[in-house]
C-alpha positions in Angstrom: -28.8 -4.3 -31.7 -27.4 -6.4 -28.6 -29.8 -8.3 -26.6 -29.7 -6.5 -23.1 -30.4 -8.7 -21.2 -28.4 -9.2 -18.2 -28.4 -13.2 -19.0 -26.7 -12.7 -22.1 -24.3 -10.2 -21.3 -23.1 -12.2 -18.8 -22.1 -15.3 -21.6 -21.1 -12.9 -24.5 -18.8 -11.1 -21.8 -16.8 -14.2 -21.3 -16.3 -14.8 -24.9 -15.2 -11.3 -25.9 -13.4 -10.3 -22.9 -13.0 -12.9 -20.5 -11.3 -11.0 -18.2 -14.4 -9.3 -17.1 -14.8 -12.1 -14.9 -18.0 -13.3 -16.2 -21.2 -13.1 -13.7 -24.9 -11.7 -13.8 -26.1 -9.7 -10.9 -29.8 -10.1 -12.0 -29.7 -14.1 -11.7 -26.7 -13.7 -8.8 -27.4 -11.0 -6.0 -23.4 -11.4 -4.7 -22.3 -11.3 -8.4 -20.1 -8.3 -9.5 -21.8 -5.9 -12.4 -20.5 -6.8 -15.5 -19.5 -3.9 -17.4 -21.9 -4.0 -20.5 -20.6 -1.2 -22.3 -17.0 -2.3 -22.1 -18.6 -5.8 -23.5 -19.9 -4.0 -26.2 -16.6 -2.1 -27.1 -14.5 -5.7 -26.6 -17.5 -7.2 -29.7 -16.9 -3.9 -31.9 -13.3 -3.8 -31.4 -13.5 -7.5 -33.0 -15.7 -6.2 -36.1 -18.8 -8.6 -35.0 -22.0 -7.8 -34.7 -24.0 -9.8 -32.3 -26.9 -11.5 -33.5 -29.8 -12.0 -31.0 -31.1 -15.6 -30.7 -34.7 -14.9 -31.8 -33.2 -13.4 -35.1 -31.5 -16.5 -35.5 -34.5 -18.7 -34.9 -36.7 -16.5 -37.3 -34.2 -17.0 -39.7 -35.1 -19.0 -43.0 -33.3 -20.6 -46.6 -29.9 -19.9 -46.8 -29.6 -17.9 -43.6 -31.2 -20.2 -41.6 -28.4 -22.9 -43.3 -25.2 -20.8 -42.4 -26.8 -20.4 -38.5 -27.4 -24.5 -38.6 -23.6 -25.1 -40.2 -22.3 -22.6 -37.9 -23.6 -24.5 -34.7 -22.3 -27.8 -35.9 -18.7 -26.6 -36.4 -19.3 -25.4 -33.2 -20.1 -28.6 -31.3 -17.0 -30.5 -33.4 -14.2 -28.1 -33.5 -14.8 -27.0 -29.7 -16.7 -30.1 -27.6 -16.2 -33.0 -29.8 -13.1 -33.0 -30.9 -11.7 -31.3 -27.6 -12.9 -34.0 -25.4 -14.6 -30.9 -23.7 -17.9 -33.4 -22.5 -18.7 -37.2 -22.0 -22.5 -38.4 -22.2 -23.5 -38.0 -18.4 -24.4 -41.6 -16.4 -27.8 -41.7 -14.7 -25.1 -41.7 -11.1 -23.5 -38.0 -12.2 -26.8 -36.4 -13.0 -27.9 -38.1 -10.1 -25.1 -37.0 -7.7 -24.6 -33.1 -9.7 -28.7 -32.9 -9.6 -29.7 -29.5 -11.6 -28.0 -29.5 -14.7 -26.6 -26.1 -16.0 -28.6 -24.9 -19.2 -26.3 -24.2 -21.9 -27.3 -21.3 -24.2 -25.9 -19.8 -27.2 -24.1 -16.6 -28.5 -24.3 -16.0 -32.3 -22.6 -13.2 -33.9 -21.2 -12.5 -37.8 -18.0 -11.1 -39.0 -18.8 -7.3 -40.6 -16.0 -7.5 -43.3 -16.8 -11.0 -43.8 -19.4 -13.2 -44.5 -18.6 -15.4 -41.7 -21.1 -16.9 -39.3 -20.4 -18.0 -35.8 -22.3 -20.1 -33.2 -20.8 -19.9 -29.3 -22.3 -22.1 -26.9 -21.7 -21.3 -23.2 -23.2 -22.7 -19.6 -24.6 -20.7 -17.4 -22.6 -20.4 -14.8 -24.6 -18.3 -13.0 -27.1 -21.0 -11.9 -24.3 -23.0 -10.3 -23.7 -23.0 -6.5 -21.1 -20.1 -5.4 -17.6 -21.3 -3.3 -16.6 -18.7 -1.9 -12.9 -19.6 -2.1 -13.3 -20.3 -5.3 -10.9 -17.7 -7.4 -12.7 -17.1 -10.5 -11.0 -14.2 -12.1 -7.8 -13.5 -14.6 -4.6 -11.4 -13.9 -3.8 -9.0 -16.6 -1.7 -6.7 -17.4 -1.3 -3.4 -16.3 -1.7 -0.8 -18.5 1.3 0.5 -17.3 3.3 -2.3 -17.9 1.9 -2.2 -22.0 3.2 1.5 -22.3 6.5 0.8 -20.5 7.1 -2.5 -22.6 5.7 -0.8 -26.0 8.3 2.8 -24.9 11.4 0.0 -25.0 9.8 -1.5 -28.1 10.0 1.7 -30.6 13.1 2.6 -29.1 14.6 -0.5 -30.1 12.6 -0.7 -33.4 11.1 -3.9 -32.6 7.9 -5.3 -34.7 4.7 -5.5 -32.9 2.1 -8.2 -33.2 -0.7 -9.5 -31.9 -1.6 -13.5 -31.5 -4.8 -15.0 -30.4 -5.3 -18.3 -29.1 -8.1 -19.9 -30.6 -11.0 -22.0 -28.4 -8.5 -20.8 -25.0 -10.1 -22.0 -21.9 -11.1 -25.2 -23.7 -7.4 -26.1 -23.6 -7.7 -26.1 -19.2 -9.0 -29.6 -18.1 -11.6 -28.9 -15.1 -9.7 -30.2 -11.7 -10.0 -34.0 -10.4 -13.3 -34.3 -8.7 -15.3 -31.0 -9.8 -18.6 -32.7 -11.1 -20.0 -30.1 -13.6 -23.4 -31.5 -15.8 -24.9 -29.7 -18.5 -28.1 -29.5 -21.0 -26.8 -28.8 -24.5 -28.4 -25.9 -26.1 -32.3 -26.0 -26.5 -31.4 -24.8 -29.7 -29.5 -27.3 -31.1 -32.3 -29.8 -29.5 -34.5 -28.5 -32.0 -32.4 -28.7 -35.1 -31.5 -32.4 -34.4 -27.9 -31.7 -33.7 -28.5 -33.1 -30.3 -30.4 -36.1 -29.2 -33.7 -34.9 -26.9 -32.3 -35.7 -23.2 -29.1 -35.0 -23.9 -26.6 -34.2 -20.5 -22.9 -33.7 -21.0 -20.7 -33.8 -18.1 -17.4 -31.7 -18.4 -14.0 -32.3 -18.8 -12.8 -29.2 -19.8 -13.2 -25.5 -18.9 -16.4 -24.4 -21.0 -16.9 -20.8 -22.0 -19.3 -19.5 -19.4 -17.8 -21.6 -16.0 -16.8 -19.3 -12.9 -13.8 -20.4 -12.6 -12.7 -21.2 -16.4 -11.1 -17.7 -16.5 -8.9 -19.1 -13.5 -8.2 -22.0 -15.1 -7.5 -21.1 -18.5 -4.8 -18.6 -16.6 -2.7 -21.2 -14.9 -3.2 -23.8 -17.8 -1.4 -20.6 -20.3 1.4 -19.4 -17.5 2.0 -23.2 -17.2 3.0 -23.6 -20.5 4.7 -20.7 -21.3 7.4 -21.2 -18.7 8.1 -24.5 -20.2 8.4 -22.8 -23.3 11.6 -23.0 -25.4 12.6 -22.6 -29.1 16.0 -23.7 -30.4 17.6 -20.9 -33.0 20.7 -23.1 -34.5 22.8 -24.3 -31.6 21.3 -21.8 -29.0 18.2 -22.1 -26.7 15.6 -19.5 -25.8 12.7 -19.3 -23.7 10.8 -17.1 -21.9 11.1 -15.3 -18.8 8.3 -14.2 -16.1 8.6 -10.6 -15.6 8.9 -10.1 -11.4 7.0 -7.1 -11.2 3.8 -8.1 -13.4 3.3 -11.6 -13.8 1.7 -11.3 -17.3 4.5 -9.9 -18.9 7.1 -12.5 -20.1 10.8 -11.6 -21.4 12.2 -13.3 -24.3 15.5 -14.4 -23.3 18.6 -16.6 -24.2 19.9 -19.8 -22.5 23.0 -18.8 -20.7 22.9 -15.6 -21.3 24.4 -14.4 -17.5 23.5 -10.8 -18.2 19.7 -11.9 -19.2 19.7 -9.3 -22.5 16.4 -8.3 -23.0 15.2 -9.9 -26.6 12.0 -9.0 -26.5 8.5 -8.8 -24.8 5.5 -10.4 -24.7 2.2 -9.0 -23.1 -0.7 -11.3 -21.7 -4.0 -10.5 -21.7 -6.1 -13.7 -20.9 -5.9 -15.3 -24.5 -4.2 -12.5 -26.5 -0.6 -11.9 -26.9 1.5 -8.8 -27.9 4.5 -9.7 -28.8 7.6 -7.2 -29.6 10.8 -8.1 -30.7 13.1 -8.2 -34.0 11.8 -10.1 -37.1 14.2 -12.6 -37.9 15.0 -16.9 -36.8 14.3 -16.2 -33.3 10.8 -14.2 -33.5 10.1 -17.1 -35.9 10.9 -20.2 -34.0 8.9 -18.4 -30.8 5.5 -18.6 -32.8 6.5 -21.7 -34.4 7.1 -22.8 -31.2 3.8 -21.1 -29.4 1.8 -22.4 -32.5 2.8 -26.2 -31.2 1.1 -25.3 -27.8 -2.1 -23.6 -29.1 -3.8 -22.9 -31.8 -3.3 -19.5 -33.3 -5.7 -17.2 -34.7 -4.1 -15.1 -37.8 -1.2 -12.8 -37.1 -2.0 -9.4 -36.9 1.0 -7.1 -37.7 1.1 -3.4 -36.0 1.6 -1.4 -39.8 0.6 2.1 -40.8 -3.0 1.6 -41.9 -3.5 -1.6 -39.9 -4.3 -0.6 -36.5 -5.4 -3.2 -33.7 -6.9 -3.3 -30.3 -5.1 -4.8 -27.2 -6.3 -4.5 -23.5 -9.1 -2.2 -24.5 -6.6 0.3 -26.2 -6.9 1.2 -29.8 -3.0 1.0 -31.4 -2.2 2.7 -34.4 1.7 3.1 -36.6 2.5 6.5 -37.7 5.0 6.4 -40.3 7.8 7.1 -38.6 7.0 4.5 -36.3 5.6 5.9 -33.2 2.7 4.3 -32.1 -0.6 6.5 -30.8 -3.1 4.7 -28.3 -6.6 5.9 -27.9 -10.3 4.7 -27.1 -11.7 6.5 -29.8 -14.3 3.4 -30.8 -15.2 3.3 -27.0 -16.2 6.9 -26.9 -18.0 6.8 -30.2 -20.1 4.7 -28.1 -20.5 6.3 -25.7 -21.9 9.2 -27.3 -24.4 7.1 -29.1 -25.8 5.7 -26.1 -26.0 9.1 -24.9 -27.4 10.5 -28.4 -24.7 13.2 -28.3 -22.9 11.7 -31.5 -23.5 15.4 -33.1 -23.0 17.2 -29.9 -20.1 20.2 -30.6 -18.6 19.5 -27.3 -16.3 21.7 -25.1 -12.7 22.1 -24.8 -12.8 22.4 -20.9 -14.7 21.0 -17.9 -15.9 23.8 -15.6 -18.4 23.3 -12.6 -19.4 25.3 -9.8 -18.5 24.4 -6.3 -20.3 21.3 -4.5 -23.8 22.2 -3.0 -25.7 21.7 -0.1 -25.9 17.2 -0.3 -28.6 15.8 -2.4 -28.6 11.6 -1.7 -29.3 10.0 -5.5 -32.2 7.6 -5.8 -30.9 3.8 -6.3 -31.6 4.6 -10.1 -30.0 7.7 -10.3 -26.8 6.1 -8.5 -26.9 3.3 -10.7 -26.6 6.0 -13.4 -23.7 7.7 -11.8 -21.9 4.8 -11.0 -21.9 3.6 -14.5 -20.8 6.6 -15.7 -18.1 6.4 -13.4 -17.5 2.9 -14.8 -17.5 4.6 -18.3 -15.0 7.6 -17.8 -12.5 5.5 -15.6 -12.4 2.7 -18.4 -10.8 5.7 -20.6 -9.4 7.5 -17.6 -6.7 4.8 -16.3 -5.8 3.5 -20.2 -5.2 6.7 -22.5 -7.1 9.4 -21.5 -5.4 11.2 -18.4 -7.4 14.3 -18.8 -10.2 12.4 -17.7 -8.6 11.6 -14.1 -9.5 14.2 -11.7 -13.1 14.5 -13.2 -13.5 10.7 -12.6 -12.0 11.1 -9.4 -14.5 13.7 -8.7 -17.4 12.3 -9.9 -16.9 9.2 -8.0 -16.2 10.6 -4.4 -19.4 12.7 -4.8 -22.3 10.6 -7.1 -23.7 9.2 -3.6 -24.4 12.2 -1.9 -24.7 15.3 -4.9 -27.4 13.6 -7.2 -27.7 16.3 -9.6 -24.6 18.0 -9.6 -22.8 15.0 -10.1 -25.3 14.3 -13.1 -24.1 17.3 -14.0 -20.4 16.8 -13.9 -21.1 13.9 -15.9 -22.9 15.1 -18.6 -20.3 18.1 -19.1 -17.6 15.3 -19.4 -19.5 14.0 -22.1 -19.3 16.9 -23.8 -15.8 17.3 -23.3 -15.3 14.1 -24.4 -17.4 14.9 -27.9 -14.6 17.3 -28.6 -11.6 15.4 -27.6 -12.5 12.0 -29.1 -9.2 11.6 -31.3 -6.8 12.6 -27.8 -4.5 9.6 -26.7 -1.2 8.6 -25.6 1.7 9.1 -28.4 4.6 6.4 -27.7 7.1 7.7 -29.9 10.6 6.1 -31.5 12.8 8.9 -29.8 13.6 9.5 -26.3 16.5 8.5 -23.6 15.9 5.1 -21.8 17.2 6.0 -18.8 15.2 8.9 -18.4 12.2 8.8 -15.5 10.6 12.2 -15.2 7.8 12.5 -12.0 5.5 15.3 -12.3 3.5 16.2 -8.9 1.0 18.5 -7.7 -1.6 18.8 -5.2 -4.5 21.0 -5.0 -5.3 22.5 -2.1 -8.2 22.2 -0.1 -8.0 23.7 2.6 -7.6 22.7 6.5 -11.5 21.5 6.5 -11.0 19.0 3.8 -8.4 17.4 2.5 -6.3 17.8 -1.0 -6.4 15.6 -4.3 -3.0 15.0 -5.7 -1.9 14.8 -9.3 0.9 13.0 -10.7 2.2 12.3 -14.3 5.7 9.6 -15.0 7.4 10.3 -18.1 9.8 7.6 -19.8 11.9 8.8 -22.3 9.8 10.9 -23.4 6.1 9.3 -23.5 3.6 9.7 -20.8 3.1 5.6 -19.0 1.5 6.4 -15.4 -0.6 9.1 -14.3 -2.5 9.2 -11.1 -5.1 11.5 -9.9 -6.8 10.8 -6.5 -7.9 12.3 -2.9 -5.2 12.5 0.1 -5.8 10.1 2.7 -5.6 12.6 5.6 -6.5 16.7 6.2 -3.4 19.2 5.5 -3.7 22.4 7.3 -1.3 24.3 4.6 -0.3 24.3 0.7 3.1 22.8 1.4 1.9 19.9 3.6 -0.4 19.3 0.8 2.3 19.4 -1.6 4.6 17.4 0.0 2.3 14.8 0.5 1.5 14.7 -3.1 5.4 14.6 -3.7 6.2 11.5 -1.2 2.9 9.3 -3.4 4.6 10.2 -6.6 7.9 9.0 -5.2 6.7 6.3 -4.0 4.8 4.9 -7.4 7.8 6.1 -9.4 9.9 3.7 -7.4 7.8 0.8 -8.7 7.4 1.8 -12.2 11.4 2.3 -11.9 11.6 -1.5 -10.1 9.2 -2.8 -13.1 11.6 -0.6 -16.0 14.3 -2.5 -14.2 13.1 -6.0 -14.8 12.7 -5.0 -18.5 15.9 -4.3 -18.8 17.0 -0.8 -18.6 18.7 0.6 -15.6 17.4 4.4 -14.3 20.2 5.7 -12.0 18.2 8.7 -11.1 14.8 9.5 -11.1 13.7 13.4 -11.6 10.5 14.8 -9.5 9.5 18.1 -10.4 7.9 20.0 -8.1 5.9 23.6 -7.8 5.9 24.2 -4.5 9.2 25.9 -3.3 8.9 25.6 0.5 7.7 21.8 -0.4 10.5 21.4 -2.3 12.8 23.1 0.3 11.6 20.5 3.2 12.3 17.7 1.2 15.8 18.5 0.0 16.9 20.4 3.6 14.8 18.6 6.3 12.5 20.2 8.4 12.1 22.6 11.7 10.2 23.1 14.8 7.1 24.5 12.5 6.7 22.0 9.9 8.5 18.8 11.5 4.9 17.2 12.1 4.3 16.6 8.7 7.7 16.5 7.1 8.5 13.0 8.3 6.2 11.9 5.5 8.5 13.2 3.4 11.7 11.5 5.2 12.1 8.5 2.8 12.1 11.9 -0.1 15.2 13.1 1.4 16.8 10.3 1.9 17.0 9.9 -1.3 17.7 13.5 -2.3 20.6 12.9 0.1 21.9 9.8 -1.6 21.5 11.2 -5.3 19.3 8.7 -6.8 16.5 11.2 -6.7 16.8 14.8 -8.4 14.3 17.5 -6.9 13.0 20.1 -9.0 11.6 23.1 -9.0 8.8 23.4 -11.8 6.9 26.4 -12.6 2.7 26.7 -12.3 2.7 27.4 -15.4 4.0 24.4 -17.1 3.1 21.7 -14.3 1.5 18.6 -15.8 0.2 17.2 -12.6 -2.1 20.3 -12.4 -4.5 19.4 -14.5 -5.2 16.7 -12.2 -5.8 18.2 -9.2 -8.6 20.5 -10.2 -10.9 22.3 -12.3 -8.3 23.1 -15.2 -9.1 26.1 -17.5 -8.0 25.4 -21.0 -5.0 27.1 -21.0 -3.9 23.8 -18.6 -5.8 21.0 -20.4 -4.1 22.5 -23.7 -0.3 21.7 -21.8 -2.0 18.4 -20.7 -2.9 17.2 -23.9 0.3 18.3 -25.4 2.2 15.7 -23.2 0.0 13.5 -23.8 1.5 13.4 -27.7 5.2 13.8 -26.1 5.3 17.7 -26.1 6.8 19.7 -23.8 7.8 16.8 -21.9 11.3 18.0 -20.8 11.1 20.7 -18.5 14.4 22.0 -18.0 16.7 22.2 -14.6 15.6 25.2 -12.5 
């Protein structure tokens, strides 16, 4: 079992996923909430289990040995010989005053009989700057499936590369003063000295800002980067539309040929491109920079876990991402691991409004937390209930308890659903599926919308409009002009990969929507057609193709509303790269 407390979740969540942007709201009241369960599924994903410290402590003989070895390895290979800490002078301790207490996270490999020790500051005791950027970029999720779409296509090999020990290769900037007290722990073994207080030179697991650091310290060296393949230089090229994707590219090269990609995520690296000299020389390369953990090789039967999605080979190559560890879970912290489940989410309409107690909206909200972890990575059946269950927890307290245990049900039955990325498709395909669901004049409408590249789902969208429409086409149109408008930037971000769209296809259901965008508007409808302006523009100029699509078979649907099973049954079908091209009406 994981400690829960707050204190520890906060340390362990900078060590497994330190893009969580480690902080604990129990010792810090301006902190963000760390997002415990996600913490959880970042340790699991890893195949640790992690140990609580009393356990460790209570611990005798041989166990008690490994836990002792384990910590010394730890102050060596990550402090000592990093340089991380020099013994503090009686003017720094005096001048930092406090020192940050140091505590540590122990966890043990499950196919392995490996032991490991983690010592972290608590950052959460030091004094907040409020200018201070603490936090990582990564990459979106959108970005992954676009890169991984152009990665079967070309047949590329996918990896994944860790960098071992990463924030302790940032140095902390001149003139931050940062004093510690080394683990009690280690105080009590004899490791460390009694009165012991290191001051820092490097960026420490468990530092606000070493997530910050660690960032510009990795995008600094890998646009230095180059490898030499014979006579020819390569190196790598920052992708303009998301800074944590880089482009493997060739010296010279005027047309920039796309080589290969490689996706951040803080201190893990995906890396797709040919095996052969130049994939070789890049990690030889890389491996000169940083130490790497083992290769792990994308293979049928070898599945891994990048950015919180679960990747796994087929054999013929197409690649299927899902969260099924995450919603494991989740249904065992609901105890609904046996639960049946349902194949559909129905709900009456809202009720009269019922404000939550703080407890129940903490409950809400972290469901909310939950579903939209799976909702905006593989699992876009999930994004109108999310939606839904997010605009309503703070003012329907028990029907939004409701909604949410129904989704866990839903979920109990759709655990193995995910997002196929398959070998086959046309490149220079860029489908746009919208929809919006009416609401009437009193409210307003939620719009849907689905992005297809050739032939695999990468974007999907599902939220409320930002203003009132008083008919079906208004609300339709709207919906249209949004998915235009993100399709443009997932075309500008396909563009910087490489491959050219010359058209982009938005399929549409509504036929007097459809009509105002391709012929303009009159007296009736111009108030709200100018929205849609930019829509036929590009209609006008042929770099957009509007389409008429029927009910029936509209994938955005199942994103604007209560979707019978019929729908979710289409929806889920796309989502393994069925039914994706709907044909010219």
């Amino acid at each position: 079992m994981l400690d829960t407390s707050p204190f520890l979740y906060d340390v362990v969540a900078s060590i497994v996923d330190p893009a969580l942007a480690p902080r604990c709201a129990a010792c810090d009241p301006h902190a963000d909430q760390v997002d415990k369960d996600a913490m959880q599924q970042a340790i699991k994903e890893e195949g640790k289990s992690i140990i609580p410290q009393a356990k460790v402590k209570a611990s005798v003989g041989r166990e008690a040995e490994r836990w002792k070895l384990a910590a010394q390895q730890e102050l060596k290979k990550n402090f000592e010989d990093t340089y991380a800490f020099h013994k503090s002078t009686p003017t720094e301790i005096k001048q930092h005053g406090r020192a940050l207490p140091m505590l540590c996270v122990w966890s043990k490999q499950e196919s392995e009989d490996y032991y490991k020790c983690r010592a972290c500051v608590c950052g959460n005791f030091a004094e907040i700057d409020p200018t201070q950027q603490s936090w990582t970029a990564q990459a979106e999720p959108s970005s992954l499936l676009a890169s991984l779409k152009i990665g079967r296509v070309n047949h590329w090999m996918t990896s994944k590369h860790d960098v071992k020990g990463a924030f302790l290769n940032a140095t902390l900037p001149e003139g931050r003063l940062v004093v510690v007290q080394p683990p009690q722990i280690w105080v009590d073994w004899g490791i460390v000295e009694p009165g012991t207080y290191w001051t820092l030179e490097k960026a420490v697991y468990g530092l606000r800002e070493s997530p910050a650091l660690w960032s510009a310290e990795r995008d600094s060296q890998l646009r230095k980067l180059e490898w030499l393949v014979g006579n020819e230089t390569f190196y790598l090229r920052c992708c303009a539309s998301d800074s944590q994707v880089w482009l493997l590219t060739k010296k010279g090269d005027a047309k920039n040929k796309l080589l290969g990609i490689l996706v951040v995520y803080v201190d893990d690296f995906l890396l797709q491109t040919a095996a052969g000299p130049c994939r070789n020389a890049f990690l030889a390369a890389l491996g000169k920079v940083w130490t790497l953990d083992k290769e792990k090789t994308l293979e049928v039967g070898s599945p891994f876990t990048f950015l919180g999605m679960e990747m796994e080979m087929h054999k013929n190559g197409d690649i299927k991402i899902h969260q099924r560890a995450f919603i494991d879970m989740l249904l065992d912290k609901y105890g609904l691991t046996r639960l049946k489940g349902t194949s559909a989410v129905q709900i009456d309409k809202l009720p009269e409004e019922k404000i939550p107690s703080a407890a129940a909206l903490k409950k809400l909200q972290t469901h909310s937390g939950e579903f939209n972890w799976l909702a905006t990575r593989t699992r876009m059946d999930l994004s109108y209930y999310t939606s839904l269950l997010a605009s309503a927890s703070s003012k329907h307290a028990d029907w939004s308890q409701e909604l949410a245990n129904k989704i866990l049900r839903f979920l109990a039955s759709t655990r193995d659903q995910g997002i196929l990325i398959s070998c086959s498709g046309d490149l220079k395909d860029l489908t746009a599926w919208s929809g919006a669901g009416y609401a009437g004049p009193d409210t307003k409408a939620q719009s849907g919308m689905v992005i297809v590249f050739g032939g695999s789902v990468i974007v999907w969208r599902s939220s409320r409009q930002t203003v009132a429409t008083l008919s079906p086409a208004e609300a339709e149109l709207n919906a249209a002009t949004l998915a235009w408008q993100i399709c443009e930037g997932v075309r500008l971000l396909i563009s910087d990969l490489g491959v050219q769209i010359p058209k982009v296809r938005l399929l549409i259901d509504n036929k007097a929507a459809l009509t105002i965008a391709e012929c303009g508007a009159h007296w009736r409808t111009r108030y709200f057609s100018v929205r849609g302006h930019r829509l036929h523009e590009e209609y006008s100029t042929g770099r957009a193709s509007l389409e008429h699509c029927e009910t029936d078979v509209m994938l955005a649907d199942a994103l604007t509303k209560m979707a019978p099973l019929s729908v979710v049954s289409t929806l889920h079908a796309a989502m393994h790269g069925e039914g994706l091209l709907a044909p010219t009406q």
